[in-house]
N, C-alpha and C positions, 0 to 999 in steps of 0.2 A: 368154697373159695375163701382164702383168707386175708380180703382186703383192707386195709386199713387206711384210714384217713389221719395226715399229719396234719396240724397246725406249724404255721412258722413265721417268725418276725425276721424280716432284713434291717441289721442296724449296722451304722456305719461310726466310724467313731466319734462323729460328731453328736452321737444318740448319748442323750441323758435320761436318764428314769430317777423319781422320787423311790425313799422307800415301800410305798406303797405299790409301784410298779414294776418295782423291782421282785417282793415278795410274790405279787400276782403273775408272773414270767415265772418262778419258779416254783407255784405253786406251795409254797411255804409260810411260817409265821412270819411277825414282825420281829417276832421273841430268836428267833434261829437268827436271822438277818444282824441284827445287835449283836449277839454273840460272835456272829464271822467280823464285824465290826472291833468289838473288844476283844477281841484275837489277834486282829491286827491282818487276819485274808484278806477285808476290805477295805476300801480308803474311799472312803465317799469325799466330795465335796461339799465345803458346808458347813459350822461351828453345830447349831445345833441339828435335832435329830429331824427337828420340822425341816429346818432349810439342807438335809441333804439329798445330793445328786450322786448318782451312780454312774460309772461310765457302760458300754458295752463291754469292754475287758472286765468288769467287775461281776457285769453279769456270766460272762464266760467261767468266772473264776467262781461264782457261787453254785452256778451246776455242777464242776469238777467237783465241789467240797460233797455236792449232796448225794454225788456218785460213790465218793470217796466212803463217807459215812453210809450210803445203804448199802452198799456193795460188799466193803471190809470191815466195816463196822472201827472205822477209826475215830477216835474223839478230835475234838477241836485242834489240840495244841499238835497231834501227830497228822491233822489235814493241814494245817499251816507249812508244816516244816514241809510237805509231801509235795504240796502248793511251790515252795520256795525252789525244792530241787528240781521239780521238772521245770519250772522257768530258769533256774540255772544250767541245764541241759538243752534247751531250745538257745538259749543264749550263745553256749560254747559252739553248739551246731550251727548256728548263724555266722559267730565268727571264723570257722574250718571253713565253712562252703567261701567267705571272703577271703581266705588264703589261699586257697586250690586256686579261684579266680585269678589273683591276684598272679599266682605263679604260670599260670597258663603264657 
């Protein structure tokens, strides 16, 4: 039998994570985390690195990177852009499904 056992965190968007809980959720460095950071994938809150806060969307968006890089093996600046169009796709689909609505 091939049972597996999932872990799983329920966060709602009021969920903030440090960097350090951030990188522990995904299993990753502090050193990757920085980089999606000065890339520009994340947007913590927070001046410096001690006092930032992660949202939940940020951590959604740092698994899609680490999917993105193990999977395709895309470097940083081609998961950003990769990052930037599938939310510009989920956007335009949000606003089609509000016109169909709208037209009903």
């Amino acid at each position: 039998m091939n049972d597996k056992i999932l872990k799983g965190l329920l966060l709602d968007e009021a969920t903030v994570l440090s960097l350090d809980d951030l990188c522990q959720a995904c299993s990753s460095s502090n050193e990757w985390v920085i980089e999606l950071v000065q890339e520009g994938i994340l947007e913590p809150q927070g001046q410096r690195q001690t006092q930032w806060q992660f949202s939940a969307r940020c951590l959604q968006k740092a698994h899609a990177a680490m999917r993105l890089q193990r999977d395709l093996d895309i470097n940083l600046s081609g998961i950003a852009l990769a990052l930037d169009l599938l939310d510009e796709i989920d956007s335009l689909k949000s606003r089609l499904l509000q016109l169909e609505q709208a037209a009903k």
